[in-house]
N, C-alpha and C positions, 0 to 999 in steps of 0.2 A: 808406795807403788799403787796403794789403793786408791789415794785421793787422785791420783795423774788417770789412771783408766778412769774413776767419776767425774773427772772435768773436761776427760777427750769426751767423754758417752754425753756429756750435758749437752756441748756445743757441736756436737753431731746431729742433737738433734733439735738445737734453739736454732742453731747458723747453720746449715748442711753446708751452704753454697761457700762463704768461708771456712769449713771446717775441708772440707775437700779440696778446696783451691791450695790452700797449707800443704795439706798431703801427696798431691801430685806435685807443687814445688820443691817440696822435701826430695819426693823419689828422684825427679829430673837429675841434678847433680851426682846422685849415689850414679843410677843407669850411664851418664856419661862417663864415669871412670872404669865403669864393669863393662859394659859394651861390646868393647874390641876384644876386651879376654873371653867372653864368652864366645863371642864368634868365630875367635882362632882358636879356641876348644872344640867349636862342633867343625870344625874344618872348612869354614869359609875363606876364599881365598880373594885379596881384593882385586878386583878386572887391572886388566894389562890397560897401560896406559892409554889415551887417546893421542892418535898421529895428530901433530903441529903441523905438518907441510905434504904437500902431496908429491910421491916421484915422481920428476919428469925424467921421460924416456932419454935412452943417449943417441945421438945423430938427428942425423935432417926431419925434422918435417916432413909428411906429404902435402900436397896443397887440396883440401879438397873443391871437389869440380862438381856440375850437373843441381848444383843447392840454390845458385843466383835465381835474384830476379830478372824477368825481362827487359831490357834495356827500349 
């Protein structure tokens, strides 16, 4: 266990830019599977869906008037 913390501490600090990139790729996957459990623990709830179609009214049209152009 000792030599693994001396060779993350070596290349933490020969490589930071690779020794970092590792460790947030590392985290990504873990955070993807915890995620939604954690958010439906603190009571996040996820938004009502988005409407596909818009109601159109029932019956006639009106026609609307007074919007034309000049003829």
């Amino acid at each position: 266990m000792s030599a693994l913390y001396r060779t993350l501490q070596r290349h933490a600090h020969e490589t930071p830019a690779l020794f970092w990139a590792c460790v947030l790729g590392g985290v990504g996957p873990v955070f993807l599977v915890s995620a939604n459990s954690i958010a439906s623990y603190k009571g996040v709830r996820p938004p009502p869906p988005v409407p596909t179609s818009y109601p159109v009214p029932s019956g006639p049209r009106q026609q609307v008037s007074g919007y034309d152009d000049p003829e």
